[in-house]
NUMIBA-522788 format. One line per 2 residues: their letters; for each residue x, y, z of C-alpha. Coordinates in nm, 2 decimals. Layout:
A	X:Y:Z ~ ...
This chain:
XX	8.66:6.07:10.07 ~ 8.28:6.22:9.98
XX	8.28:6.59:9.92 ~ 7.93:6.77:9.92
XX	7.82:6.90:9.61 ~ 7.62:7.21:9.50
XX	7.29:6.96:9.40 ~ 7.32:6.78:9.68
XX	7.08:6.81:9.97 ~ 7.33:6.93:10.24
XX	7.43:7.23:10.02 ~ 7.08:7.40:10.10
XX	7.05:7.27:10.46 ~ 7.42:7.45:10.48
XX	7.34:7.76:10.29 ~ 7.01:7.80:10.48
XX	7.21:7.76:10.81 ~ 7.46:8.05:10.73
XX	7.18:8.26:10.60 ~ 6.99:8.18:10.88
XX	7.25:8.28:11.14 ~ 7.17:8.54:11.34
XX	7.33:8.45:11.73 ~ 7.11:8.68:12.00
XX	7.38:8.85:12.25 ~ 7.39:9.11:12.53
XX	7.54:9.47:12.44 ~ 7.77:9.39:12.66
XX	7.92:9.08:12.54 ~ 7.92:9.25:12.20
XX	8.14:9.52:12.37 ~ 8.36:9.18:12.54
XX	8.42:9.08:12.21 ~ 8.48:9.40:12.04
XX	8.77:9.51:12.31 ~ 8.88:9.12:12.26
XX	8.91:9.15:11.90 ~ 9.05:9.50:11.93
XX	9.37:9.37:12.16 ~ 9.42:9.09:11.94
XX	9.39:9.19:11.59 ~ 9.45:9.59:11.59
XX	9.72:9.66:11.79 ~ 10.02:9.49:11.60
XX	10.21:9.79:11.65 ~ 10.14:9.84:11.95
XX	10.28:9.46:12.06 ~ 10.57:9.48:11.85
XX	10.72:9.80:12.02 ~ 10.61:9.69:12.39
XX	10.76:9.33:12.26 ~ 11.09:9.47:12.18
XX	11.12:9.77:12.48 ~ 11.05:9.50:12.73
XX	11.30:9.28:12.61 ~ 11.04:9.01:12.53
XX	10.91:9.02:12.89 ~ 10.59:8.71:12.85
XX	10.47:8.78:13.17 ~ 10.42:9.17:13.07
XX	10.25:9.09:12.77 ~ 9.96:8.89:12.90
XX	9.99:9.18:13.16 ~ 9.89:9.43:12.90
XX	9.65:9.22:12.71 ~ 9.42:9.24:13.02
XX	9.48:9.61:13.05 ~ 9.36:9.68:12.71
XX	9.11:9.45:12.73 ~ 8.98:9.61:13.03
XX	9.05:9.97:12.86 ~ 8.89:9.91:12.58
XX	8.60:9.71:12.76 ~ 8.53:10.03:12.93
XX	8.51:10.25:12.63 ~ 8.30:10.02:12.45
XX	8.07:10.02:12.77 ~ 8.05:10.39:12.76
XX	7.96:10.43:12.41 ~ 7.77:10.11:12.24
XX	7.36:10.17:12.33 ~ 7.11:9.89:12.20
XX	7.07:10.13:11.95 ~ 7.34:10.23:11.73
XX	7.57:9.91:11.90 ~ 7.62:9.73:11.60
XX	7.69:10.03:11.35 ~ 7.93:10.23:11.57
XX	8.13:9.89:11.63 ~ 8.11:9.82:11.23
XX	8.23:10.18:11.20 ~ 8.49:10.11:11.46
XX	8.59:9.78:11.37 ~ 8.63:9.94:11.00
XX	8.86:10.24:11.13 ~ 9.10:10.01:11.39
XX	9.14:9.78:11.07 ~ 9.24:10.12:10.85
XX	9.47:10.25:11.17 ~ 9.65:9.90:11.24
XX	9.75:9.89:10.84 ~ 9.92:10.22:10.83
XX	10.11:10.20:11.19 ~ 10.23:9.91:11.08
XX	10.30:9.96:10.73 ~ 10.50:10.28:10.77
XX	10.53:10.28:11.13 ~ 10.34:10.61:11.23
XX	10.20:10.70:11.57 ~ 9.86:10.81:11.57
XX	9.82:11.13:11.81 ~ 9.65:11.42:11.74
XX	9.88:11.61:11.46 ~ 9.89:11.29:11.27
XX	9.50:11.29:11.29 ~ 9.42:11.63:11.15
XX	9.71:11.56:10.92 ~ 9.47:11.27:10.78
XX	9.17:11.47:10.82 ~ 9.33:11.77:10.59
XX	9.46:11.56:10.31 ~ 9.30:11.56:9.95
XX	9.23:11.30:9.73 ~ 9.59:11.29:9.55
XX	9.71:11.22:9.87 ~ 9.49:10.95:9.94
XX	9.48:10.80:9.66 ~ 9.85:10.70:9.71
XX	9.78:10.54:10.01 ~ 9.49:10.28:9.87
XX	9.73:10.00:9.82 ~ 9.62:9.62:9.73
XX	9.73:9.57:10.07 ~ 9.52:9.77:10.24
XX	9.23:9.69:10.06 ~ 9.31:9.31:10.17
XX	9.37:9.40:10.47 ~ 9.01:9.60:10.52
XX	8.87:9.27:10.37 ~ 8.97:9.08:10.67
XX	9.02:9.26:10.96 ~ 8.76:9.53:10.82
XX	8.49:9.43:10.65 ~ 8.41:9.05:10.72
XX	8.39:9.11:11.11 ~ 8.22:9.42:11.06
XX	7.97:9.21:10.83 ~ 7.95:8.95:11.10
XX	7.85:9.20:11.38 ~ 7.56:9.29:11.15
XX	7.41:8.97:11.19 ~ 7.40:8.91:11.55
XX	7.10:9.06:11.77 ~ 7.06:9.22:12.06
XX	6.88:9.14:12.34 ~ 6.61:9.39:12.52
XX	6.65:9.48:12.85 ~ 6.38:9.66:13.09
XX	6.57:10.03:13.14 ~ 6.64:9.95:13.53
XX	6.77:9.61:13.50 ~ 7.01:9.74:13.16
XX	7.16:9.99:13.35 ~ 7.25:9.77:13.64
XX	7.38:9.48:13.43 ~ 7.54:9.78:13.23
XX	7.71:9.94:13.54 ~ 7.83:9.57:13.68
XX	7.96:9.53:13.33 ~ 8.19:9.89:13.39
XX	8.32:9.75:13.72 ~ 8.44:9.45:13.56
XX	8.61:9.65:13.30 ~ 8.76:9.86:13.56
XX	8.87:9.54:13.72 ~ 9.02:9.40:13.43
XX	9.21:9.74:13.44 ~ 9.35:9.70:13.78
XX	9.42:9.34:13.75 ~ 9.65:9.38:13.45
XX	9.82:9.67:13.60 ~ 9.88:9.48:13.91
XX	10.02:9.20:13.77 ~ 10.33:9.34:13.64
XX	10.31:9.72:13.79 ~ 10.72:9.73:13.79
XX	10.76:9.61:13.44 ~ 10.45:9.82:13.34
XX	10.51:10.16:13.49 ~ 10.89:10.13:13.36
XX	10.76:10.06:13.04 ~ 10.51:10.35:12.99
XX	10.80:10.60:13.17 ~ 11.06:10.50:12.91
XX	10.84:10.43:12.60 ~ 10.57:10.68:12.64
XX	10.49:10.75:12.26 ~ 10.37:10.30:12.27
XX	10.06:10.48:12.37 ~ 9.96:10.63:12.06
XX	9.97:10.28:11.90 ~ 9.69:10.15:12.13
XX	9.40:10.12:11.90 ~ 9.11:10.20:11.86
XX	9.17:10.41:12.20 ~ 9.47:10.60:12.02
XX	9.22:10.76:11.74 ~ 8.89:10.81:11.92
XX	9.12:11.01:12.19 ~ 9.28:11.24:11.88
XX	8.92:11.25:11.73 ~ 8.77:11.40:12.06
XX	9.05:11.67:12.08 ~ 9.03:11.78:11.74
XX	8.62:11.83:11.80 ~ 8.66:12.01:12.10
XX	8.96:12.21:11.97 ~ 8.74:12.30:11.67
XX	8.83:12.31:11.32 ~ 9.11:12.57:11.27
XX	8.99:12.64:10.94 ~ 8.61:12.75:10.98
XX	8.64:13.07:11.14 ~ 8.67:13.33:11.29
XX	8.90:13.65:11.16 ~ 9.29:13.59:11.24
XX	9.43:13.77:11.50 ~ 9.66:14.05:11.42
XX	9.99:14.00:11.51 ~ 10.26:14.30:11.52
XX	10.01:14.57:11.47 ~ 10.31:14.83:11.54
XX	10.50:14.70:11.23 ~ 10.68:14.99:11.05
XX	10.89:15.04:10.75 ~ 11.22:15.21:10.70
XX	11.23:15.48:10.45 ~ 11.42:15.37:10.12
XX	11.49:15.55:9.85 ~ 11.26:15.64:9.58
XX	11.46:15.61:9.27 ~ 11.51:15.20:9.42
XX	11.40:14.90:9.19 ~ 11.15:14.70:9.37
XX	11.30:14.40:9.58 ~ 11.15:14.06:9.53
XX	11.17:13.76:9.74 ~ 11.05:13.42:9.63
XX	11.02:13.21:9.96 ~ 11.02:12.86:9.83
XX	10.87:12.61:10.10 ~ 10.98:12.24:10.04
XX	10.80:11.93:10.13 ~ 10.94:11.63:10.35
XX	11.32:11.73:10.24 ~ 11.50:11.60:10.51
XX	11.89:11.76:10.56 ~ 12.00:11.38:10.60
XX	12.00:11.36:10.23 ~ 12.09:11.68:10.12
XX	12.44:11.72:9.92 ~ 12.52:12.03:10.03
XX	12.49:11.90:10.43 ~ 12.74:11.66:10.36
XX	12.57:11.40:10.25 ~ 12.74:11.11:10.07
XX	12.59:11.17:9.74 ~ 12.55:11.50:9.53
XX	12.15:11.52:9.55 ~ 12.22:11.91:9.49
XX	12.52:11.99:9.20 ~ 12.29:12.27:9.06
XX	12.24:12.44:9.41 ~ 12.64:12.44:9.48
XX	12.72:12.59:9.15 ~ 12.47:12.85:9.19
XX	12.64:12.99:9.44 ~ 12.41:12.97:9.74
XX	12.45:13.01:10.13 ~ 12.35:12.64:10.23
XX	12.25:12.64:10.63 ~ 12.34:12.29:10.75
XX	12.19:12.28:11.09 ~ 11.82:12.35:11.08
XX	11.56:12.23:11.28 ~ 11.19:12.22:11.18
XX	10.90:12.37:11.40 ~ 10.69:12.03:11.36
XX	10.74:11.69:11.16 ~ 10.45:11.76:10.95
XX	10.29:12.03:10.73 ~ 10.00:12.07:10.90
XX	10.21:12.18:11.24 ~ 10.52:12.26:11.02
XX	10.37:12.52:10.84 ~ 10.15:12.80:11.08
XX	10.42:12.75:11.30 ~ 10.76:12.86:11.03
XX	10.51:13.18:10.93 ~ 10.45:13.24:11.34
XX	10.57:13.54:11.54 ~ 10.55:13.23:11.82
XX	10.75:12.96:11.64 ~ 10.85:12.64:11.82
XX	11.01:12.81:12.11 ~ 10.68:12.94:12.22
XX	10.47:12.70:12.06 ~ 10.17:12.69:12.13
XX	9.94:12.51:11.85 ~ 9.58:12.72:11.92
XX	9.78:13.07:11.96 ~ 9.96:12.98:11.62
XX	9.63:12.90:11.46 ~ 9.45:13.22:11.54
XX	9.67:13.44:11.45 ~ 9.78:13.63:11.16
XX	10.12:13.49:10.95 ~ 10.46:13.72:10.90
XX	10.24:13.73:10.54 ~ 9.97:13.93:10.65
XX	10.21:14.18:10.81 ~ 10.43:14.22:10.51
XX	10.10:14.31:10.30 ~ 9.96:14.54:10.55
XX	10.29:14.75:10.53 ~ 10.29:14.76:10.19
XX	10.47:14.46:10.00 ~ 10.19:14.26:9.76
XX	10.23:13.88:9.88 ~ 10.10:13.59:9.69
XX	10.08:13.23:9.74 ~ 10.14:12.97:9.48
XX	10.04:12.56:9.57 ~ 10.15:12.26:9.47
XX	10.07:12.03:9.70 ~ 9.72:12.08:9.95
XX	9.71:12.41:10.07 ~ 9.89:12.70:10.30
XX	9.66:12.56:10.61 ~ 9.56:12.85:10.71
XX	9.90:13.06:10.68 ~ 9.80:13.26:10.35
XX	9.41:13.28:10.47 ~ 9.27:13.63:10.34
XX	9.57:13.70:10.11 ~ 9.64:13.58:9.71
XX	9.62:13.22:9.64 ~ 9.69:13.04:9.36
XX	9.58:12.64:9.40 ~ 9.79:12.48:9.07
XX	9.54:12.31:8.89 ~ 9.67:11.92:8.85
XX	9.55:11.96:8.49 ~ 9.76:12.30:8.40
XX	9.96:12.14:8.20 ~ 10.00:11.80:8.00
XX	10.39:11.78:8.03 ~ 10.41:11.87:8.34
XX	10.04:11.79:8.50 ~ 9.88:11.35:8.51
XX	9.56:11.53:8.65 ~ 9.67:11.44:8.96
XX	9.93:11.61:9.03 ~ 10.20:11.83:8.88
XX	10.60:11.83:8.88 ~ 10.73:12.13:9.09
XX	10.86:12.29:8.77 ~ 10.51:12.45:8.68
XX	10.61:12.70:9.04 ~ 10.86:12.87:8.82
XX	10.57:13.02:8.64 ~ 10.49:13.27:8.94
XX	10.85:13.43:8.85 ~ 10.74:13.76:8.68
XX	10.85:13.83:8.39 ~ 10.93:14.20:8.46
XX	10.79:14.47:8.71 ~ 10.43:14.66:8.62
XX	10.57:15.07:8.64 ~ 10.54:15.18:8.99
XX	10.55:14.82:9.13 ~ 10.56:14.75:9.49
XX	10.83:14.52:9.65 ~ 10.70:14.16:9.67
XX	10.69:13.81:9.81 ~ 10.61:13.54:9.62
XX	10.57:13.22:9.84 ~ 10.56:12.88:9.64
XX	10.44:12.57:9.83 ~ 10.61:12.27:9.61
XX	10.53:11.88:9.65 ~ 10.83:11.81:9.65
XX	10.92:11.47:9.85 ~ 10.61:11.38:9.96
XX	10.59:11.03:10.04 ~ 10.53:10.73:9.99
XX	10.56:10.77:9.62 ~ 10.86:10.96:9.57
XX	10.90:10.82:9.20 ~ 10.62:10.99:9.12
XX	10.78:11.33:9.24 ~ 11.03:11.34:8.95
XX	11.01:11.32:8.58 ~ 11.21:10.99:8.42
XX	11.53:11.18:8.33 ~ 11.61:11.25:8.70
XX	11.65:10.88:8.80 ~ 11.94:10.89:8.84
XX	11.97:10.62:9.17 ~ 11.90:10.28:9.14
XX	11.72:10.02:9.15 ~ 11.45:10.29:9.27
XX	11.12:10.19:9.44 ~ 10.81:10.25:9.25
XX	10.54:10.12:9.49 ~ 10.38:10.33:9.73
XX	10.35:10.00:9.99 ~ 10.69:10.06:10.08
XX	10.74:9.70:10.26 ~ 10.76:9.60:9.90
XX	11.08:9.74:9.84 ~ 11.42:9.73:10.02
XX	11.55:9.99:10.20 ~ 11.80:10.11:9.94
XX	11.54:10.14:9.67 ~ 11.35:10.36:9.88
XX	11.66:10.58:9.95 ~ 11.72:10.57:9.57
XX	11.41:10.70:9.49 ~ 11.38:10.97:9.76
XX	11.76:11.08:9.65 ~ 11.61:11.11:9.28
XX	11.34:11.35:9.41 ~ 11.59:11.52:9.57
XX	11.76:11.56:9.26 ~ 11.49:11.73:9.08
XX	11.42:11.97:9.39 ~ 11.75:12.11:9.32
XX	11.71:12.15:8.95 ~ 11.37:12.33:9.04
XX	11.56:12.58:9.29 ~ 11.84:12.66:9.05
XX	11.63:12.70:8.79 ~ 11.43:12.95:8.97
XX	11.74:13.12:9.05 ~ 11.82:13.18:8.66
XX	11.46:13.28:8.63 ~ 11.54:13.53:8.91
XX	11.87:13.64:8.79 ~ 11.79:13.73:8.47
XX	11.51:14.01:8.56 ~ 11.61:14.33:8.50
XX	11.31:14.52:8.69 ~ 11.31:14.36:9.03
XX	11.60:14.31:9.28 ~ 11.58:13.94:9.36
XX	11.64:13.70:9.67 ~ 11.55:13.37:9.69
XX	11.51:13.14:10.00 ~ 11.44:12.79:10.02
XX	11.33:12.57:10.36 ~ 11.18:12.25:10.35
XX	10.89:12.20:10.62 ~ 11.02:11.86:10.76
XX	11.20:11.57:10.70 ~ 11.14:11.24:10.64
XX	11.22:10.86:10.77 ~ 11.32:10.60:10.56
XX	11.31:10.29:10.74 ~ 11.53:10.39:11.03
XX	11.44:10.20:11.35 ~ 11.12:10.04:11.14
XX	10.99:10.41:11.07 ~ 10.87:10.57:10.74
XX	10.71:10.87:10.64 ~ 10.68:11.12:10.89
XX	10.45:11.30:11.12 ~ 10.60:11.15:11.44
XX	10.52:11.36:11.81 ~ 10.79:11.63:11.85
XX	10.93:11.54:12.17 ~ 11.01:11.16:12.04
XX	11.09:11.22:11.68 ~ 11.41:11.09:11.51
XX	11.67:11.37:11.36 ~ 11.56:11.25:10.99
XX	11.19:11.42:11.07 ~ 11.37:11.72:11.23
XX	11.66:11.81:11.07 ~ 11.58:12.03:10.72
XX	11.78:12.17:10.44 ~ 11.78:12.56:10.42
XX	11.95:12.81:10.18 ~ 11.96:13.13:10.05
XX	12.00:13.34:9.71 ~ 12.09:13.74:9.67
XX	12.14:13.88:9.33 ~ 12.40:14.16:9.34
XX	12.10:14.45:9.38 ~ 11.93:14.27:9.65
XX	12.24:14.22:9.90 ~ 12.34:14.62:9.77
XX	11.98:14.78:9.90 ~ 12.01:14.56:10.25
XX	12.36:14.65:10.24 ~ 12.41:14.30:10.35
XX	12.75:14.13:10.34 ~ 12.70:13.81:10.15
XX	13.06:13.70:10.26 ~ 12.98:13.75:10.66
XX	12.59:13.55:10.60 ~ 12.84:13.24:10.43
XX	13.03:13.23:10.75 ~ 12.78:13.25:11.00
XX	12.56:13.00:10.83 ~ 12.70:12.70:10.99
XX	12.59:12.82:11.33 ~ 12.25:12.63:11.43
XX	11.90:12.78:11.33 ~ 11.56:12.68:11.34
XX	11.23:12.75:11.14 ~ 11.20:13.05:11.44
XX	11.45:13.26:11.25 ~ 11.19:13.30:10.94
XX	11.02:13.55:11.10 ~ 11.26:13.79:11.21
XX	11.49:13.74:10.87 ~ 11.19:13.77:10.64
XX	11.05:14.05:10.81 ~ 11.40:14.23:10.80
XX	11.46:14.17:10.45 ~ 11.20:14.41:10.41
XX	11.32:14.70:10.62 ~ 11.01:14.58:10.88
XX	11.11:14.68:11.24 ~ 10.80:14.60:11.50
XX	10.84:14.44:11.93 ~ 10.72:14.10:11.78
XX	11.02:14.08:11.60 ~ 11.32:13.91:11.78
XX	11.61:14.06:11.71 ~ 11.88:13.79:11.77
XX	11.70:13.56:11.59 ~ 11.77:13.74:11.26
XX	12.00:13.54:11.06 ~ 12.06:13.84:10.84
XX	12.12:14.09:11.05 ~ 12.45:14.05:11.20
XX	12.56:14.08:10.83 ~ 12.41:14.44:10.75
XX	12.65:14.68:10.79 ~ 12.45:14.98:10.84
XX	12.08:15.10:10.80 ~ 11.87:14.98:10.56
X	11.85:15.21:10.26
């Protein structure tokens, strides 16, 4: 057998050849091969879930490979000009590459929470996610076709005769769209009635759509002032000889109730919480399955029940109406922000670099948050809220949320590319971090119950859960109205030192045997506010989870 070698003459002929390639095509057949390559190399997730809710229907799937070749024909038709062709379909090529990896690495849907959730992130965050899988899988499906589309050339048109050829290229596409639709219209419209959420797996189409809502929505940071909210908010006199009352609000990070000891869960993840004596709430739903919705919404007058994301935005947090009656609120972060919720008030961003035992420069163990605890109350001190914002369970590296002594479960996974690990490993390592999110909350509770100047309350809710692996799904972040149990369901509880629950004159006892009756992030609002003595019409009454247990007027 001859082989070519580098000195022979062939090797030039061969490298001038590939050097030399540089095919002349239409814009639109670059847009024909674009949606081709799309359908065929992008949407993995997407033919996996249609695969397996069709019941492996063949005739359906070559159904919906015209469809989206058609769909995506269109869209390319719409948006590649002679111009910029190449680059936006390099950029685009690049960015269905990036989607396709993490839909079908973790299973995420890619609608427009999960979008801004991306766009919001820092670089800790991200840098969790750059795996040596996704970098190979950029190198194939990314960067080599996007390199190839470099090379080829386009052809020039006159104007008249580009926009003809371009609209008969359109009705093709819409063609192609109809044809695929009516050849399995039954199959197809039963599909898309049952499975709806398969539709934020069809990529590029699912992130371009999110993109162009988020633009026209506007960036909910950049901004205008927050609207008040509750601008009849009034305190109850109390007495003056009173210590101060302090409340540390503790907002956890993907805690999901699943997994939580004191919900029954098969392992003791929380010993330290149970023998601190706390009110545990077992059945808690979250406002959002991530912290970018999770978060407005838990601080909202509007909440879930009323949900409405823009209204939410705008307006002013449960935060801002405790400070402008008179309690000093500060914010303390460990993870990437209040997203909007703290906006105008005291922030305190923990540097990843605070401190060597508990800081890689990266990040830092939730443990620094017990810092914020004041030691003792400044004379004439006002009553205050401290809100910490831990990290929690964030995922995919929950073996990095933990220090070494708390692995306690194992074999525990220490990869972020979670296919690399089996489904125990994973549960052992988010069970660990669960582990040390007790031992952070009861040792803020010893903090709390040794002051002698304050009159403290402590109450702890994560912001969402988390999946596992259930049903192929990790992570979280999931649209509401299909989202599993493990992304909705939270761990709450509460703490009242003996001064606390004797100024509310609230009945620990009676709050223990109520707190098995279900709740949702919607009763913050109402409880927080009345912990304070705060009566205004924005406040709902019956949501209150503490109020049923007051026996008389605040003091």
């Amino acid at each position: 057998m001859s082989t070519v070698s580098m000195g022979s003459p062939v090797w030039p002929r061969m490298r001038d050849a590939v050097a030399n390639w540089r095919p002349v095509i239409t814009v639109e057949t670059l847009a024909l091969l674009g949606s081709l390559y799309f359908g065929l190399t992008a949407n993995g997730a997407f033919w996996k879930a249609a695969w397996v809710a069709s019941g492996g229907q063949v005739p359906l799937m070559g159904a919906l490979l015209v469809l989206l070749v058609g769909l995506h024909g269109l869209l390319l038709g719409l948006l590649l000009a002679r111009a910029w062709a190449r680059q936006l379909l390099g950029v685009l090529v690049m960015g269905s590459a990036l989607a396709a990896h993490y839909m079908s690495a973790y299973g995420v849907y890619l609608d427009g929470d999960m979008l801004r959730n991306i766009a919001h992130t820092d670089w800790a965050e991200s840098r969790e996610l750059m795996t040596p899988a996704l970098v190979m899988h950029l190198l194939i499906y990314g960067v080599l076709p996007a390199a190839l589309v470099q090379r080829t050339r386009l052809a020039a048109r006159p104007f008249l005769r580009a926009a003809a050829v371009r609209g008969l290229f359109l009705v093709a596409m819409w063609s192609l769209v109809m044809a695929g639709a009516a050849l399995s219209f039954k199959d197809l419209s039963s599909l898309l009635r049952n499975h709806r959420e398969v539709r934020y797996l069809v990529t590029p189409g699912n992130y371009l759509y999110g993109i162009a809502r988020m633009a026209l929505s506007g960036d909910d940071r950049a901004q205008a002032p927050l609207l008040p909210v509750a601008e009849d908010a009034r305190r109850a006199p109390s007495a003056a000889a009173r210590r101060p009352r302090l409340l540390v609000l503790v907002v956890g990070e993907t805690v999901r109730a699943e997994n939580w000891g004191m919900d029954g869960y098969r392992r003791n993840t929380t010993p330290e919480l149970a023998a601190a004596g706390v009110i545990n709430f077992p059945h808690v739903s979250a406002c959002g399955t991530s912290t970018e919705v999770s978060l407005p919404c838990m601080f909202s007058p509007f909440g879930r029940a009323d949900y409405d994301e823009s209204r939410i935005r705008a307006h002013e947090s449960f935060l801002h109406v405790l400070q402008r009656v008179g309690v000093d609120v500060a914010w303390h972060d460990n993870q990437s922000g209040c997203k909007g919720v703290c906006r105008g008030l005291a922030l305190d961003m923990i540097a990843p670099s605070s401190d060597p035992a508990l800081c890689n420069g990266l990040r830092c163990y939730d443990e620094i948050l017990q810092r914020a605890v004041p030691a003792a109350a400044a004379p004439g001190a006002r009553d205050r809220v401290i809100v910490l914002h831990m990290l929690g369970n964030h995922g995919p590296s929950y073996f990095q949320r933990y220090p070494p002594a708390f692995e306690r479960f194992r074999p525990a996974c220490h990869d972020a590319e979670l296919g690399h690990c089996s489904q125990d490993e994973i549960v052992n390592a988010y069970d660990n971090a669960v582990l040390y999110t007790d031992h952070v909350l009861a040792g803020l509770i010893a903090r709390l119950a040794a002051l002698e100047h304050y009159d403290p309350a402590l109450v702890y809710v994560s912001d969402h859960g988390e999946s596992l692996g259930e049903r192929g799904m990790y992570l979280h972040g999931m649209p509401y109205s299909i989202a599993p149990r493990q992304q909705t369901g939270v761990p709450m509880v509460m703490w009242f030192s003996s001064g606390f629950a004797a100024q509310t004159h609230l009945d620990v006892g009676c709050l223990r045997s109520r707190a098995a009756q279900p709740t949702s992030h919607d009763s913050l609002f109402p409880t927080v506010l009345g912990l304070f003595d705060v009566d205004t019409t924005a406040r709902r009454h019956e949501r209150d989870l503490v109020e049923p247990c007051r026996a008389r007027g605040p003091a």
